[in-house]
PDB file as gemmi writes it, atoms N, CA and C in Angstrom:
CRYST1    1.000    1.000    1.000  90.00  90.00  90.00 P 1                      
ATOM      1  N   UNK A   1       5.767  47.875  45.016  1.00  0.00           N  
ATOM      2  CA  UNK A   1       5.857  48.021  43.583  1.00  0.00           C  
ATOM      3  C   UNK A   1       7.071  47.334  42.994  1.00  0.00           C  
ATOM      4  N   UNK A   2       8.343  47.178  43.826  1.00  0.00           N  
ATOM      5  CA  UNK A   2       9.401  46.360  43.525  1.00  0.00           C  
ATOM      6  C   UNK A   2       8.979  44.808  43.344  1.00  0.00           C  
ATOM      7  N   UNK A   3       9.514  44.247  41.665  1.00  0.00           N  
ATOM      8  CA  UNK A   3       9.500  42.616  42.642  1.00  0.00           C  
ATOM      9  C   UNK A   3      10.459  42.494  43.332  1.00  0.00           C  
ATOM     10  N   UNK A   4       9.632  41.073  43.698  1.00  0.00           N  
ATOM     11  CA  UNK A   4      10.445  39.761  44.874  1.00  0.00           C  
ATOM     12  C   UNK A   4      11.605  39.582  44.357  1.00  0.00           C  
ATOM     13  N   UNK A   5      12.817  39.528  44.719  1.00  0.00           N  
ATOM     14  CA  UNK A   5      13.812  38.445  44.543  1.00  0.00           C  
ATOM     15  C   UNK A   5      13.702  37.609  44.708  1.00  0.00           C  
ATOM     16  N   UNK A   6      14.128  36.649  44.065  1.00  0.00           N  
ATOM     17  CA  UNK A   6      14.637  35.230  43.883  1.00  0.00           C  
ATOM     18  C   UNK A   6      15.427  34.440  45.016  1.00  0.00           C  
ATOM     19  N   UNK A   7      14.429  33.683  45.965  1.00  0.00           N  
ATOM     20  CA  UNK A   7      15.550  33.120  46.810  1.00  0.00           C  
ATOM     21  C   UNK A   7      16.584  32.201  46.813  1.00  0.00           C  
ATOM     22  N   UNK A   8      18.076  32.584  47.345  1.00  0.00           N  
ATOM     23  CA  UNK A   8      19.203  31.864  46.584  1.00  0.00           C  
ATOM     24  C   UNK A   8      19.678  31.436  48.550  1.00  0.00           C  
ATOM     25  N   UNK A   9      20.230  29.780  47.635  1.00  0.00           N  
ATOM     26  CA  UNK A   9      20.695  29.061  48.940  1.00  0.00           C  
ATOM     27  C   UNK A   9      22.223  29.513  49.017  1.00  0.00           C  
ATOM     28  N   UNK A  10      22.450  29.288  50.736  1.00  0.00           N  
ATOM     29  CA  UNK A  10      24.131  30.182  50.708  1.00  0.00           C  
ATOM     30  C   UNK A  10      24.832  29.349  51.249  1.00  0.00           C  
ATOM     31  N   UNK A  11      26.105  28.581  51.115  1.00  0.00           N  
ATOM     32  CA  UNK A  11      26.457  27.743  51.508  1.00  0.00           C  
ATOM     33  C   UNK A  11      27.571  28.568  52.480  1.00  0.00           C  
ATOM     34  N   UNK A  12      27.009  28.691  54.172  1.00  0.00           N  
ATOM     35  CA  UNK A  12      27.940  29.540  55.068  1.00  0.00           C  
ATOM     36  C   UNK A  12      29.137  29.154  55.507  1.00  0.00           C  
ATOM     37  N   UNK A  13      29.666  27.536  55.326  1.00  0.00           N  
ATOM     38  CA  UNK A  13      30.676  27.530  55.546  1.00  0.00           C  
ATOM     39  C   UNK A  13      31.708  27.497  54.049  1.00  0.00           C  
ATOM     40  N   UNK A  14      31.040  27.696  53.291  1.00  0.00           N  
ATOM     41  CA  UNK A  14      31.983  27.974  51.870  1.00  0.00           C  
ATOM     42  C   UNK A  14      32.670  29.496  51.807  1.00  0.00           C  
ATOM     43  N   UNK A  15      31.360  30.220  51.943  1.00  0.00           N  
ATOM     44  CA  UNK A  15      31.478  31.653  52.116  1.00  0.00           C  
ATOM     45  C   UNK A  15      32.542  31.789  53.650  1.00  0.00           C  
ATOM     46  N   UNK A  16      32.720  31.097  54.209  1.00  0.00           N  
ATOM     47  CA  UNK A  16      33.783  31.528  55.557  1.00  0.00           C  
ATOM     48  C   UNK A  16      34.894  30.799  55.745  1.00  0.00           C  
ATOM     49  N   UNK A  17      35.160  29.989  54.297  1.00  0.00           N  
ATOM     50  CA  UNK A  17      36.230  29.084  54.795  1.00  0.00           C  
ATOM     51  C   UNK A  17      37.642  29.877  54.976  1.00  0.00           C  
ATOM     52  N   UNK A  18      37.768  31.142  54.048  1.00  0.00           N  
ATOM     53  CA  UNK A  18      38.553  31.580  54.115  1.00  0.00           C  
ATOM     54  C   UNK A  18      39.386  31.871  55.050  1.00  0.00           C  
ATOM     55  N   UNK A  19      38.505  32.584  56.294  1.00  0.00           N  
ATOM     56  CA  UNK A  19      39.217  32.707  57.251  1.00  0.00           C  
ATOM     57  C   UNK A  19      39.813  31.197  57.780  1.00  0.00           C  
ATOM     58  N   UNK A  20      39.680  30.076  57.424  1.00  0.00           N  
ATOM     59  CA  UNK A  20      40.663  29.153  58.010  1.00  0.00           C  
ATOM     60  C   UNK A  20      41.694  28.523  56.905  1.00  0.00           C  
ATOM     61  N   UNK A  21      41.536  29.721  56.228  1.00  0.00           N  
ATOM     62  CA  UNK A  21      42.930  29.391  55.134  1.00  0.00           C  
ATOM     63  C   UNK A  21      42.278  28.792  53.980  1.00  0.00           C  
ATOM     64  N   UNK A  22      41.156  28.571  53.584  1.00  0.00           N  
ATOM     65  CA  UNK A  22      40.706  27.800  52.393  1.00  0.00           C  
ATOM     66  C   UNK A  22      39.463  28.317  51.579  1.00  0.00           C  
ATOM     67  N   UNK A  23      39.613  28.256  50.488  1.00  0.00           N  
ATOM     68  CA  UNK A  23      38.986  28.616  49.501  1.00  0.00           C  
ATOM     69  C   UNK A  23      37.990  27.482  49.058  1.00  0.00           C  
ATOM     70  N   UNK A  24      36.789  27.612  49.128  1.00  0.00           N  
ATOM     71  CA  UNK A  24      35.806  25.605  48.531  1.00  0.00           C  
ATOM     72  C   UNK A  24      35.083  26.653  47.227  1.00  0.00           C  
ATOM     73  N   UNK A  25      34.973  25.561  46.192  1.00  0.00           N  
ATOM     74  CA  UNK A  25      34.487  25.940  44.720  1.00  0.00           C  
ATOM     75  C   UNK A  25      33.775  24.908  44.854  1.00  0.00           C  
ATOM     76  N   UNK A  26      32.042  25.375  44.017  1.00  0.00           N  
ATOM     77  CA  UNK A  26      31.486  24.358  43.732  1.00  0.00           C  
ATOM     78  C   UNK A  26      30.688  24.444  42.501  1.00  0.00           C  
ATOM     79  N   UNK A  27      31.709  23.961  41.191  1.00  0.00           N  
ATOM     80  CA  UNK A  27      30.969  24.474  40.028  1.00  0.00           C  
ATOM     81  C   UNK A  27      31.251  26.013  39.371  1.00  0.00           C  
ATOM     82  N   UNK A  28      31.872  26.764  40.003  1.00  0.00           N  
ATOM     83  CA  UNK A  28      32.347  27.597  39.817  1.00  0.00           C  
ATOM     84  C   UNK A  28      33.113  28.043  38.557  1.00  0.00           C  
ATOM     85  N   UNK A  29      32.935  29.016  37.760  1.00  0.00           N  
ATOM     86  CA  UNK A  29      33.936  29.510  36.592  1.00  0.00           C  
ATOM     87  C   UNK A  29      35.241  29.527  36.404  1.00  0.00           C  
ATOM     88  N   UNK A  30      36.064  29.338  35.886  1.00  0.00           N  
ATOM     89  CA  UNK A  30      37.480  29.059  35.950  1.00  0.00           C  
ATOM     90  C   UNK A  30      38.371  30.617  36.478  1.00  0.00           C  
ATOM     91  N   UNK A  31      37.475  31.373  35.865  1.00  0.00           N  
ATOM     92  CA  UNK A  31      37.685  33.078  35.823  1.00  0.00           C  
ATOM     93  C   UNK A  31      37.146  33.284  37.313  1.00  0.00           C  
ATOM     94  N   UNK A  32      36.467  33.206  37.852  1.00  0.00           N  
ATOM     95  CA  UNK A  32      36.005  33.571  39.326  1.00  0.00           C  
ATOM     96  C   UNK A  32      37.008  32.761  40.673  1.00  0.00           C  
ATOM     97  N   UNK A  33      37.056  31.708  40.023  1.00  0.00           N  
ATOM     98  CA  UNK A  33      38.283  30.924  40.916  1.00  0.00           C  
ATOM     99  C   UNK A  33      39.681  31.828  41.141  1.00  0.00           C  
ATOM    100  N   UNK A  34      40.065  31.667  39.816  1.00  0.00           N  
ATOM    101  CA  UNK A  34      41.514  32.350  39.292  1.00  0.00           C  
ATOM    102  C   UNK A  34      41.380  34.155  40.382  1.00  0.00           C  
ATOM    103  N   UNK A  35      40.555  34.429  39.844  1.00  0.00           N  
ATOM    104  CA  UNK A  35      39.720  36.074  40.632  1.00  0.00           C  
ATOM    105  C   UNK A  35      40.450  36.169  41.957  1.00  0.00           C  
ATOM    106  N   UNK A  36      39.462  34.994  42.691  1.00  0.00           N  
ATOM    107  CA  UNK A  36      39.654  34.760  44.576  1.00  0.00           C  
ATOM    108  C   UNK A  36      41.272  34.274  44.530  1.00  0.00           C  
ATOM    109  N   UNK A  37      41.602  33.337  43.570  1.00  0.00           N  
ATOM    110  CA  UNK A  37      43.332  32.848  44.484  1.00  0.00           C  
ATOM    111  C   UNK A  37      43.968  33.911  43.990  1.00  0.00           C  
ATOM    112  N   UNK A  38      44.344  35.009  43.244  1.00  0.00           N  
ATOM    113  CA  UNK A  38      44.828  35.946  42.855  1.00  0.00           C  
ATOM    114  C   UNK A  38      45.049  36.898  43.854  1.00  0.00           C  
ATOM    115  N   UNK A  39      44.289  36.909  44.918  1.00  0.00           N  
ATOM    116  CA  UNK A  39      43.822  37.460  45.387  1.00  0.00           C  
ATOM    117  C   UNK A  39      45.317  37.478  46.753  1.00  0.00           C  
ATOM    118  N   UNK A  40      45.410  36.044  46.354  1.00  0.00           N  
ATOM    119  CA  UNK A  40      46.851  35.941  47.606  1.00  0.00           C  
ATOM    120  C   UNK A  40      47.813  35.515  46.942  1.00  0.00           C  
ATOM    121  N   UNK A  41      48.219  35.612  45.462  1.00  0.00           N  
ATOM    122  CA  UNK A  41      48.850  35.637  45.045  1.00  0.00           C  
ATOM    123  C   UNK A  41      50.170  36.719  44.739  1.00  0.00           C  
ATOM    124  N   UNK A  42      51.417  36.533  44.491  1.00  0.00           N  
ATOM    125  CA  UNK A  42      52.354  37.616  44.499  1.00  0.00           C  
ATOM    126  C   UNK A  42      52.408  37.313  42.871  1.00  0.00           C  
ATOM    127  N   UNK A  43      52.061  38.637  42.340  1.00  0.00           N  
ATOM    128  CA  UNK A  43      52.005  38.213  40.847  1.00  0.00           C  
ATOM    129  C   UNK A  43      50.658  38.193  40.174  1.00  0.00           C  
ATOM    130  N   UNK A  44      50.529  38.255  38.900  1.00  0.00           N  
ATOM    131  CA  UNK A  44      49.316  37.835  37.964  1.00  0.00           C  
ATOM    132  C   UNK A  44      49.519  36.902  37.912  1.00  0.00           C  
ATOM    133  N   UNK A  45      47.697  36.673  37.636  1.00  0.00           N  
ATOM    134  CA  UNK A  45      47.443  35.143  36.942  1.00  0.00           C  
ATOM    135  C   UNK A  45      46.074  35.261  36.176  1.00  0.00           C  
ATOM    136  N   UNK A  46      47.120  34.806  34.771  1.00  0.00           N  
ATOM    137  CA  UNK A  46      46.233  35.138  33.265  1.00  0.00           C  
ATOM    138  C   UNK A  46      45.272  33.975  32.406  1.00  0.00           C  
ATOM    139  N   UNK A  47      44.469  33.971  32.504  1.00  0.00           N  
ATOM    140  CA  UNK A  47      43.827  33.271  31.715  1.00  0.00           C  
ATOM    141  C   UNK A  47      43.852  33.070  30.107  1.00  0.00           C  
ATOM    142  N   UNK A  48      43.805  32.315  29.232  1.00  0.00           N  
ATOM    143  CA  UNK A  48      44.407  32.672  27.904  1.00  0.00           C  
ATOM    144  C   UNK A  48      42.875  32.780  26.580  1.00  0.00           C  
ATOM    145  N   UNK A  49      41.844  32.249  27.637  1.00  0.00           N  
ATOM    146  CA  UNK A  49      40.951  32.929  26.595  1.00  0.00           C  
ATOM    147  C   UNK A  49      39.288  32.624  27.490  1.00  0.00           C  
ATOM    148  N   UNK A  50      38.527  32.452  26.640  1.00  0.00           N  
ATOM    149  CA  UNK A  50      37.494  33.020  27.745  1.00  0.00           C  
ATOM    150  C   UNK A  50      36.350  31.569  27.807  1.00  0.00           C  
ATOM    151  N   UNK A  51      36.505  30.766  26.669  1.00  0.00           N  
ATOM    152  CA  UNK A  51      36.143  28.809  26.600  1.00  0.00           C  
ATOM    153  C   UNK A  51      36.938  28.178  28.092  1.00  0.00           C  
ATOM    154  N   UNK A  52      38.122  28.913  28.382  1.00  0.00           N  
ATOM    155  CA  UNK A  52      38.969  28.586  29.503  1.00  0.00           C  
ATOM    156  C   UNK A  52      38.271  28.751  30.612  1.00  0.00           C  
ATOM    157  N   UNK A  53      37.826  30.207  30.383  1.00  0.00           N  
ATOM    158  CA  UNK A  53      37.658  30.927  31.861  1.00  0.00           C  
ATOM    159  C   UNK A  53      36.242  30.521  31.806  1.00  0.00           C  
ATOM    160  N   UNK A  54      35.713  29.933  31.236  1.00  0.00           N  
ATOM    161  CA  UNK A  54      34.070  29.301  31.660  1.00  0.00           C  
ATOM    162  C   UNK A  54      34.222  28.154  32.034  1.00  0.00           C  
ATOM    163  N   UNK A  55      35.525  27.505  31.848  1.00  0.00           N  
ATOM    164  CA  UNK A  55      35.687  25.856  33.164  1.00  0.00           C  
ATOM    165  C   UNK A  55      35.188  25.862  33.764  1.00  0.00           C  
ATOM    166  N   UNK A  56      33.883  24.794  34.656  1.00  0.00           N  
ATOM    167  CA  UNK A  56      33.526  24.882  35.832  1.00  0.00           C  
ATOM    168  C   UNK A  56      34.295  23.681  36.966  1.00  0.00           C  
ATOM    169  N   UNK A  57      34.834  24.464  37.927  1.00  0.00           N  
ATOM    170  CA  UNK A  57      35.886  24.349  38.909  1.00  0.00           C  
ATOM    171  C   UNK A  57      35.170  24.146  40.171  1.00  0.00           C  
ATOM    172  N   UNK A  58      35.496  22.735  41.066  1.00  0.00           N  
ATOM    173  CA  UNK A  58      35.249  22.149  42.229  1.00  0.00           C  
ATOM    174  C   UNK A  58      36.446  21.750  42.992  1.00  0.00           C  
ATOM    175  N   UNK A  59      36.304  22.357  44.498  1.00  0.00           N  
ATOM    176  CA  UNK A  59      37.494  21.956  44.990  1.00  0.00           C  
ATOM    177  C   UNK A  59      37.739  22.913  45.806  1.00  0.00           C  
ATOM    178  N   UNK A  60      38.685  22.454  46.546  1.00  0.00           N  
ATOM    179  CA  UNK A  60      39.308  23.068  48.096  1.00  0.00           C  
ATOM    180  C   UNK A  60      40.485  23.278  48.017  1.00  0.00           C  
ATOM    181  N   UNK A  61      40.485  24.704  47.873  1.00  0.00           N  
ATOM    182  CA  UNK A  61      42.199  25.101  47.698  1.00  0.00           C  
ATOM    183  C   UNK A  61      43.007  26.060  48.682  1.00  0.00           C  
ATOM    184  N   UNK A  62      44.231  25.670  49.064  1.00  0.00           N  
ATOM    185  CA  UNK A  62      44.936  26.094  50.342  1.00  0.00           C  
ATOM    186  C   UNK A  62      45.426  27.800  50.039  1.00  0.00           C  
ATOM    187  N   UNK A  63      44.910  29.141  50.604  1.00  0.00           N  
ATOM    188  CA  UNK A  63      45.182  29.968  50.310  1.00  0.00           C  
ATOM    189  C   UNK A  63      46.674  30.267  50.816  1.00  0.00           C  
ATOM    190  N   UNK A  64      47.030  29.721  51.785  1.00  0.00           N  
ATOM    191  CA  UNK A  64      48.383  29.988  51.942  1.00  0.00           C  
ATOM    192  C   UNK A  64      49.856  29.074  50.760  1.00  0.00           C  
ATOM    193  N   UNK A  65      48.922  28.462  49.809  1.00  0.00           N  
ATOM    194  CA  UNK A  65      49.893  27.865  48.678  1.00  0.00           C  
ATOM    195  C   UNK A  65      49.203  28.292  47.387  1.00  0.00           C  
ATOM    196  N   UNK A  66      48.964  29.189  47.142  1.00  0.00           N  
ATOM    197  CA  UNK A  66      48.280  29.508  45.788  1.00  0.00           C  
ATOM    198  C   UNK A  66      48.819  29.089  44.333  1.00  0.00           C  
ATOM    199  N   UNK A  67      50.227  28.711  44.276  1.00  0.00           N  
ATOM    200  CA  UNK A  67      51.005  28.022  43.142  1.00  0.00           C  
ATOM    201  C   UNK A  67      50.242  26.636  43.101  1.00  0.00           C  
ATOM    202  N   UNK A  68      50.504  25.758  44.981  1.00  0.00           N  
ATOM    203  CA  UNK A  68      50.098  24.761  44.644  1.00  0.00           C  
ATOM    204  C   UNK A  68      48.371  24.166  44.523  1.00  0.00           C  
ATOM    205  N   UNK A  69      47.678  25.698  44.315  1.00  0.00           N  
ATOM    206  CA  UNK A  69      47.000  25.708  44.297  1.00  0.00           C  
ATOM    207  C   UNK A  69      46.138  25.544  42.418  1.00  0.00           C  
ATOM    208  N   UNK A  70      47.170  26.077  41.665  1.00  0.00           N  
ATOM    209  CA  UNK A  70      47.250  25.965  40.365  1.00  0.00           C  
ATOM    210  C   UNK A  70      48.103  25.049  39.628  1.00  0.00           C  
ATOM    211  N   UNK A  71      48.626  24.178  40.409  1.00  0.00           N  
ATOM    212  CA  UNK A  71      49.428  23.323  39.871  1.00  0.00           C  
ATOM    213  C   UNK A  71      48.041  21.806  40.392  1.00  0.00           C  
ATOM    214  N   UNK A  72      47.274  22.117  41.384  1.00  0.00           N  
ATOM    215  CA  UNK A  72      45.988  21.392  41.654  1.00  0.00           C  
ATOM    216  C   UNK A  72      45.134  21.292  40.525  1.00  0.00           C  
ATOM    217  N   UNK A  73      45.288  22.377  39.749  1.00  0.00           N  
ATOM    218  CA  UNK A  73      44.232  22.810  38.731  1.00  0.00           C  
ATOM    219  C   UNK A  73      44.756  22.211  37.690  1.00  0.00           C  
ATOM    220  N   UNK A  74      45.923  22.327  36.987  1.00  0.00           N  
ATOM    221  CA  UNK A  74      46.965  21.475  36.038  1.00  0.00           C  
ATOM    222  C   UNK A  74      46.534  20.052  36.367  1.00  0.00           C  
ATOM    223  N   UNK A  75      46.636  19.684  37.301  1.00  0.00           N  
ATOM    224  CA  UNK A  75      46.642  17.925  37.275  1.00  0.00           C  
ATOM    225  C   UNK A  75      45.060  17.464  37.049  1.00  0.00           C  
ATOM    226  N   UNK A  76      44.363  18.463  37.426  1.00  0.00           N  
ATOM    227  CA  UNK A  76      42.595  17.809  37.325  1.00  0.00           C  
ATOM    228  C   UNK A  76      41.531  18.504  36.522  1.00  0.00           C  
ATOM    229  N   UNK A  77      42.192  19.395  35.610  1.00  0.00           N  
ATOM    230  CA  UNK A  77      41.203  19.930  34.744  1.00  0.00           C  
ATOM    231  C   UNK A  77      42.060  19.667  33.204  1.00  0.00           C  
ATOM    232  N   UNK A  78      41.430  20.451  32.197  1.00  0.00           N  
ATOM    233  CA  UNK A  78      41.699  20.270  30.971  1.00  0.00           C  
ATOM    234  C   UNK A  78      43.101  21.624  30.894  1.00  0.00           C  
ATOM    235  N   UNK A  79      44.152  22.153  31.167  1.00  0.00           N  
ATOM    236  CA  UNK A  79      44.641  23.137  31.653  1.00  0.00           C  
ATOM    237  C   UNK A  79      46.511  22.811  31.654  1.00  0.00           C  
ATOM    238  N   UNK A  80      46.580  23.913  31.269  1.00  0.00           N  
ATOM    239  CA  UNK A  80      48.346  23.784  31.937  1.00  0.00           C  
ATOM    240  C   UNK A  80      48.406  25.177  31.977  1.00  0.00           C  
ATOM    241  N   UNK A  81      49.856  25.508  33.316  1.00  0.00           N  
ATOM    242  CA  UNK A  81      50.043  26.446  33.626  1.00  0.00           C  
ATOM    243  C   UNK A  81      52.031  27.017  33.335  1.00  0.00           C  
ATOM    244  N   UNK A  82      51.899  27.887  32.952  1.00  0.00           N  
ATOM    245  CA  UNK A  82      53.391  28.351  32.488  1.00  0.00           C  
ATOM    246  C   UNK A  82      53.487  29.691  33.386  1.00  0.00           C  
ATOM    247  N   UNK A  83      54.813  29.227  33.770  1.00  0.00           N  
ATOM    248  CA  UNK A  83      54.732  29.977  35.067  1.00  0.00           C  
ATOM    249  C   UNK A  83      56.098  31.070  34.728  1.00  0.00           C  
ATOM    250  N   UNK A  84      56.085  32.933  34.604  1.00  0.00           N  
ATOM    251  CA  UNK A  84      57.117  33.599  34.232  1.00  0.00           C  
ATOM    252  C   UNK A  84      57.212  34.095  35.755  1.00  0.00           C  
ATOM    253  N   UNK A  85      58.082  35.111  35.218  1.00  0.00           N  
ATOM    254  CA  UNK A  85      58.478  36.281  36.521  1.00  0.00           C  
ATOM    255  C   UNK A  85      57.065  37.339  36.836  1.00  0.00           C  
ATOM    256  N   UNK A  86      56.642  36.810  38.194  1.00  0.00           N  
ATOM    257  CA  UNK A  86      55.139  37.424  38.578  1.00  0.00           C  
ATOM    258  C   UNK A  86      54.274  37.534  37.329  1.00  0.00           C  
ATOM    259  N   UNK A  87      54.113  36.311  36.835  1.00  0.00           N  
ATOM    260  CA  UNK A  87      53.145  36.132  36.016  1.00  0.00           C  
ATOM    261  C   UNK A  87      52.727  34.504  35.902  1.00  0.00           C  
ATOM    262  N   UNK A  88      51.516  34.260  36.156  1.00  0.00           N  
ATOM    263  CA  UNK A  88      51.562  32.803  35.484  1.00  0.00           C  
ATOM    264  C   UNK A  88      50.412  32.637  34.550  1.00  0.00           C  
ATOM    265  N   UNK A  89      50.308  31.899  33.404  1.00  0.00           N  
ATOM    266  CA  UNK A  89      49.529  32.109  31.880  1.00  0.00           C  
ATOM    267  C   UNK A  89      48.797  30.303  32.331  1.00  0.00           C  
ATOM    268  N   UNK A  90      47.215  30.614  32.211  1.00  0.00           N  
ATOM    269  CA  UNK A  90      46.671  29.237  32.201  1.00  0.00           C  
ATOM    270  C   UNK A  90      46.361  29.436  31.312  1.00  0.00           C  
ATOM    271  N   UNK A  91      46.255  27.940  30.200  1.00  0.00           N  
ATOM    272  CA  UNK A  91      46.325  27.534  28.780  1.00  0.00           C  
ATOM    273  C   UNK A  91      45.941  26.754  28.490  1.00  0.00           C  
TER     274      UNK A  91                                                      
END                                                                             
């Protein structure tokens, strides 16, 4: 009596890169990115509005450098990042 779901393709070494230190985006929301590197971040990291946080974001980012992981994002998207005390504001 349930429907079917919808079958969705899984990309298994995206979903596991983590464990070798890396994060892969493909197309991804600016807000879901920000989400996962936050994640090893010491500190917030704020998005400044929500046209922002619908960026779609590609790319391989080093979880053990998560700054230079947003300073990656500064040089190749539409974006700058201002960086306080355990806080950094993308803009």
């Amino acid at each position: 009596g349930q429907p079917l779901l919808a079958q969705q393709t899984v990309d298994a070494a995206s979903l596991t890169a983590w464990q070798r230190g890396k994060l892969i985006f493909n197309g991804r929301p600016l807000g879901e990115v920000i989400g996962e590197l936050e994640r090893y971040q010491h500190g917030r990291i704020l998005i400044s509005d929500g046209q922002l946080a619908a960026l779609a974001i590609s790319g391989v980012f080093d979880l053990h450098d998560p700054q230079g992981s947003l300073n990656a994002l500064q040089q190749r998207y539409p974006l700058h990042v201002t960086y306080l005390p355990w806080l950094a504001v993308l803009h």
